[in-house]
C-alpha positions in Angstrom: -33.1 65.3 -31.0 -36.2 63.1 -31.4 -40.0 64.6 -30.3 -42.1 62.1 -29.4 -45.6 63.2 -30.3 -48.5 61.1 -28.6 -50.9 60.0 -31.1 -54.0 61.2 -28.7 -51.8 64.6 -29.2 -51.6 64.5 -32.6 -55.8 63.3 -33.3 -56.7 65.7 -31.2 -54.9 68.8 -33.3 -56.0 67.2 -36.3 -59.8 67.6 -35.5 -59.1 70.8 -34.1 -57.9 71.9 -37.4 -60.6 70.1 -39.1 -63.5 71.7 -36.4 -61.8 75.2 -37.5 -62.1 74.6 -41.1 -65.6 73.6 -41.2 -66.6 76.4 -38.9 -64.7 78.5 -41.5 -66.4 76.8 -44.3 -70.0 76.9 -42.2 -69.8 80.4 -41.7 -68.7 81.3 -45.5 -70.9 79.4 -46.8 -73.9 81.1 -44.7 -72.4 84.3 -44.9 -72.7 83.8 -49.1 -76.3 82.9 -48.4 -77.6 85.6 -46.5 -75.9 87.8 -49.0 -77.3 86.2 -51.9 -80.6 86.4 -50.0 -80.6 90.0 -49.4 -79.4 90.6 -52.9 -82.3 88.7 -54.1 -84.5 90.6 -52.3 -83.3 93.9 -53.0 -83.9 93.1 -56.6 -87.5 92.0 -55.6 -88.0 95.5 -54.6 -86.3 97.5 -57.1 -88.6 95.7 -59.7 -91.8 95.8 -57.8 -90.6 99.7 -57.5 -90.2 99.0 -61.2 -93.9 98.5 -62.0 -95.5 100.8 -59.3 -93.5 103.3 -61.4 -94.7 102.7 -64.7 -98.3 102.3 -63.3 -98.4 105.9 -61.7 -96.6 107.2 -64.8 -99.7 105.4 -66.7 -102.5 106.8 -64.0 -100.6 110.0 -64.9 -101.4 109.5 -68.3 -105.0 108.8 -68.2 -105.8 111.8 -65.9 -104.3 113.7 -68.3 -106.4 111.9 -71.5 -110.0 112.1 -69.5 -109.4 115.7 -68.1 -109.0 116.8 -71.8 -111.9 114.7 -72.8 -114.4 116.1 -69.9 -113.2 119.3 -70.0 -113.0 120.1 -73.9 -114.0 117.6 -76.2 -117.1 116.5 -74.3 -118.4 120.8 -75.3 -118.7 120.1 -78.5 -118.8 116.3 -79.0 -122.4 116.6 -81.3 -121.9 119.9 -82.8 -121.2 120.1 -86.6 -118.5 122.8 -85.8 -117.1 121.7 -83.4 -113.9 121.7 -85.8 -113.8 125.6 -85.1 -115.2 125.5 -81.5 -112.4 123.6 -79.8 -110.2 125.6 -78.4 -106.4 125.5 -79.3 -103.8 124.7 -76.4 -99.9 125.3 -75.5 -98.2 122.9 -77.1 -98.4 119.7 -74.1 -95.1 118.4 -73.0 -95.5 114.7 -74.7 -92.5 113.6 -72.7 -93.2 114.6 -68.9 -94.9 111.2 -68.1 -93.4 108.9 -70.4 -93.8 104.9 -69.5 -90.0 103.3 -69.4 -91.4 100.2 -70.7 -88.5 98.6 -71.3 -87.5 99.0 -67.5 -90.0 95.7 -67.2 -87.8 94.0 -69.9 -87.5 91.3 -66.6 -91.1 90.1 -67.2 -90.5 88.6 -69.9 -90.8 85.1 -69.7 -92.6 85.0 -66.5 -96.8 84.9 -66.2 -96.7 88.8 -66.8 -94.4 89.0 -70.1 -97.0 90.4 -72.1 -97.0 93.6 -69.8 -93.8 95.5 -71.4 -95.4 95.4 -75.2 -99.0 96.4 -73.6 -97.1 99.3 -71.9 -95.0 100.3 -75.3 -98.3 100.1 -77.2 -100.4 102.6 -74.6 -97.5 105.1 -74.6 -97.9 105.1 -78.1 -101.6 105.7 -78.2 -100.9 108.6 -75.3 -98.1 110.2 -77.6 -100.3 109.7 -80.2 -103.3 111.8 -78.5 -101.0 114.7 -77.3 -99.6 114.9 -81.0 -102.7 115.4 -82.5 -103.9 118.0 -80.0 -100.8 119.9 -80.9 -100.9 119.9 -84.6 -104.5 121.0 -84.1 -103.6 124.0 -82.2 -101.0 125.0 -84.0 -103.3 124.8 -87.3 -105.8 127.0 -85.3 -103.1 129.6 -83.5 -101.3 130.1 -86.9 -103.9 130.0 -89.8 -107.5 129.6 -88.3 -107.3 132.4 -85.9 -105.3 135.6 -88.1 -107.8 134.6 -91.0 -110.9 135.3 -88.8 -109.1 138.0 -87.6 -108.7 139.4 -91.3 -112.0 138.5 -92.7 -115.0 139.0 -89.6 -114.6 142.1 -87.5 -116.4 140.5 -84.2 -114.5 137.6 -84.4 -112.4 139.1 -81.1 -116.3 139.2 -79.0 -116.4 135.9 -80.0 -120.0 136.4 -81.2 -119.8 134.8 -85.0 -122.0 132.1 -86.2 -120.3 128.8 -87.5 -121.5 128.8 -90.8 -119.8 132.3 -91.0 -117.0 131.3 -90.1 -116.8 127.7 -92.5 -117.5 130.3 -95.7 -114.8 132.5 -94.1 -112.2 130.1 -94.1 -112.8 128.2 -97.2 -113.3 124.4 -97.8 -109.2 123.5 -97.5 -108.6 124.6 -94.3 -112.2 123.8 -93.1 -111.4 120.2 -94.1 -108.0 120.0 -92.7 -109.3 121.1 -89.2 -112.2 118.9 -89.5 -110.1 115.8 -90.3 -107.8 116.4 -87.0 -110.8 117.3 -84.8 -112.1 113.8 -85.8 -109.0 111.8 -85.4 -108.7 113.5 -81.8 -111.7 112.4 -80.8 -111.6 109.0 -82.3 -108.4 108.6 -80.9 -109.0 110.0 -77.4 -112.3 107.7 -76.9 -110.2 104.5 -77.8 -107.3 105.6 -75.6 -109.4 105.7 -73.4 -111.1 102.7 -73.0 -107.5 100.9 -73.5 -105.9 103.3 -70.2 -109.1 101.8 -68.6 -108.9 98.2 -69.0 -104.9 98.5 -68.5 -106.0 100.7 -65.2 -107.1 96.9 -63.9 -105.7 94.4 -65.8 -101.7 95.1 -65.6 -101.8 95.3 -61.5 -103.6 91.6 -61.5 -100.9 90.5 -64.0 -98.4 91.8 -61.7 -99.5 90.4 -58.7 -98.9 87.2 -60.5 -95.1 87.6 -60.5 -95.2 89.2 -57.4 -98.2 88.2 -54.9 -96.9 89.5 -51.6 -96.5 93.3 -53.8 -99.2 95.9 -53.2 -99.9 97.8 -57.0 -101.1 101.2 -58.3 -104.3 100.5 -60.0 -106.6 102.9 -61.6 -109.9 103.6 -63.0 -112.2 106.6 -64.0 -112.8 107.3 -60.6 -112.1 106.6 -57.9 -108.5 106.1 -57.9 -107.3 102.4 -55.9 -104.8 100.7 -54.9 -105.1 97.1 -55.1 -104.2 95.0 -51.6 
């Protein structure tokens, strides 16, 4: 049996097909967009997440490094003992507010690539700081303290005069605790001034990258946020 098959027929099934497959292909096609979009923009928020992070880690940080400085070191900052004044401390927990710097590895190579190394370098200052302070305290827990204990009976009222105390414990150990009491507060008062200038410099560097993003900046006091 022959089908004839009108050619108006047959053109108009053809651009049927052909309207199907490029609504098929239109849709796909925008459907792969919008995806890619969101995708897109849920990475733009993980990483601005990213930096607000490691700036409150930071802020964390330097609350940490000034409250040590006002509170302690600034006691004794001119005193000529102040090797045997400062008070020793529980060991701190270096690791509680570490920076991830190398979870902004995805600046590099944009405006802001410098920021992961500055990051790297302040942790290592902070670590640094907190180090010290432990090795100091441990020096002054385990030797400093049973030695004055041993040699000066009102060392427990607390009422003993420096230079007592320097001929009690002899020039070695003298020295040793004078050479970390230094370095802390060497160290601390450059730390410092670095945490500082980081406090307002990394969120400007970041709103380069991202200038729609609201950061976590910091500075002695108050504390901001930059808009």
């Amino acid at each position: 049996m022959i089908v004839r098959m009108d050619s108006t027929y047959v053109l108009d099934q053809v651009i049927r097909g052909g309207v199907t497959l490029a609504a098929a292909y239109v849709g796909a096609r925008f459907a792969f967009g919008f995806n890619s979009k969101q995708q897109r923009q849920l990475r733009r928020t993980g990483q601005i997440e990213e930096c607000n992070r490691a700036m409150l880690n930071l802020m964390g940080q330097f609350d940490e490094l000034t409250g040590y400085r006002d509170q302690e070191l600034s006691k004794y900052r001119d005193s000529p003992f102040r090797h045997f004044q400062l008070s020793a401390h529980a060991e701190n927990d270096i690791d509680r507010l570490s920076v991830n710097a190398a979870a902004l590895a995805f600046l590099i190579g944009s405006k802001a690539s410098n920021i992961p190394v500055e990051l790297a370098l302040l942790e290592r200052k902070y670590r640094a700081c907190q180090q010290l302070v432990n090795i100091r305290s441990e020096v002054h827990l385990t030797q400093l303290q049973p030695l004055l204990e041993t040699k000066l009976r009102d060392y427990e009222t607390g009422q003993i005069a420096s230079d007592l105390v320097e001929a009690a414990v002899g020039p070695r150990l003298s020295n040793t605790l004078k050479r970390v009491t230094d370095n802390i507060y060497n160290l601390f008062d450059s730390t410092i001034v670095s945490f500082t200038e980081a406090g307002k410099d990394l969120p400007t560097q970041m709103k380069t990258v991202f200038p729609e993003a609201k950061f976590v900046a910091f500075s002695p006091r108050p504390i901001t946020v930059s808009s």
